[in-house]
N, C-alpha and C positions, 0 to 999 in steps of 0.2 A: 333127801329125806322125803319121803309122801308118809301122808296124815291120811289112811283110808282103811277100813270102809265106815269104822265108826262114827254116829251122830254127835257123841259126846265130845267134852272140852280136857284140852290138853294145856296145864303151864308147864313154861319153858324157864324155869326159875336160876339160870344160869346165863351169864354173856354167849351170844351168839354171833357168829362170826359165819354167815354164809355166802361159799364163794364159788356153790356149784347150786341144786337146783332144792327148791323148796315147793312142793305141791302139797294142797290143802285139797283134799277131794272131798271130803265132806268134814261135816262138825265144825271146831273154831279150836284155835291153837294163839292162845296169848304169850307174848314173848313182855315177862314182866323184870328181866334183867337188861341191862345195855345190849345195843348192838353195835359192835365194834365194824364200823369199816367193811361192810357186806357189800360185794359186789355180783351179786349172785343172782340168780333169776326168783321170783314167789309168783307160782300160781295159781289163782284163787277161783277153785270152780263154783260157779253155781250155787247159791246154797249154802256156801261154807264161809267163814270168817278169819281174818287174822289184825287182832288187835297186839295195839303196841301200848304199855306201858311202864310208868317208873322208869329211870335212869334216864340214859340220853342214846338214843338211837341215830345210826348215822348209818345212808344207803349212798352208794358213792359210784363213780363213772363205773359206766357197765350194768348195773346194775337195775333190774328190771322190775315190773311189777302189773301181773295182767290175769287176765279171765274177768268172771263176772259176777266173782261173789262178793265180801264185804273187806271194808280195810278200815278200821277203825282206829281213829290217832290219839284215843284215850288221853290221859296223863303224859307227864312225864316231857323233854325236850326232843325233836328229831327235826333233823338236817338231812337233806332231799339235794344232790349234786345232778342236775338235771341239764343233759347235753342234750343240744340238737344235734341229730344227723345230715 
């Protein structure tokens, strides 16, 4: 799923479960439902935001998170399985 080219803000008011590829190319995309078991890649260009809030958010092996925009950990519980390579 890419979030482009609009500035504005997108909620994602439903559990999300990503286990392929999430790009935020510009604006901010709040995920304000659980994230169930996401092993997917999110990447955050430049500019652009992905806050998490409410419920309980869980990113799990494999699971990426890169570029160089904003990641904001709002509200809410999230669980981060973070392996070394």
């Amino acid at each position: 799923m890419t979030k482009s080219p609009t500035t504005g803000e997108t909620n994602i008011d439903v559990p999300l479960r990503n286990k392929g590829i999430l790009n935020i190319e510009s604006g901010a995309i709040h995920l304000t439902a659980s994230t169930n078991d996401s092993s997917g890649v999110i990447t955050i260009a430049g500019g652009a935001v992905l806050s998490v809030e409410n419920g309980t958010h869980r990113f799990v092996e494999n699971a990426a998170l890169t570029g160089r925009g904003t990641f904001d950990n709002g509200s809410g519980d999230h669980v981060f399985a973070l392996f070394a390579g």
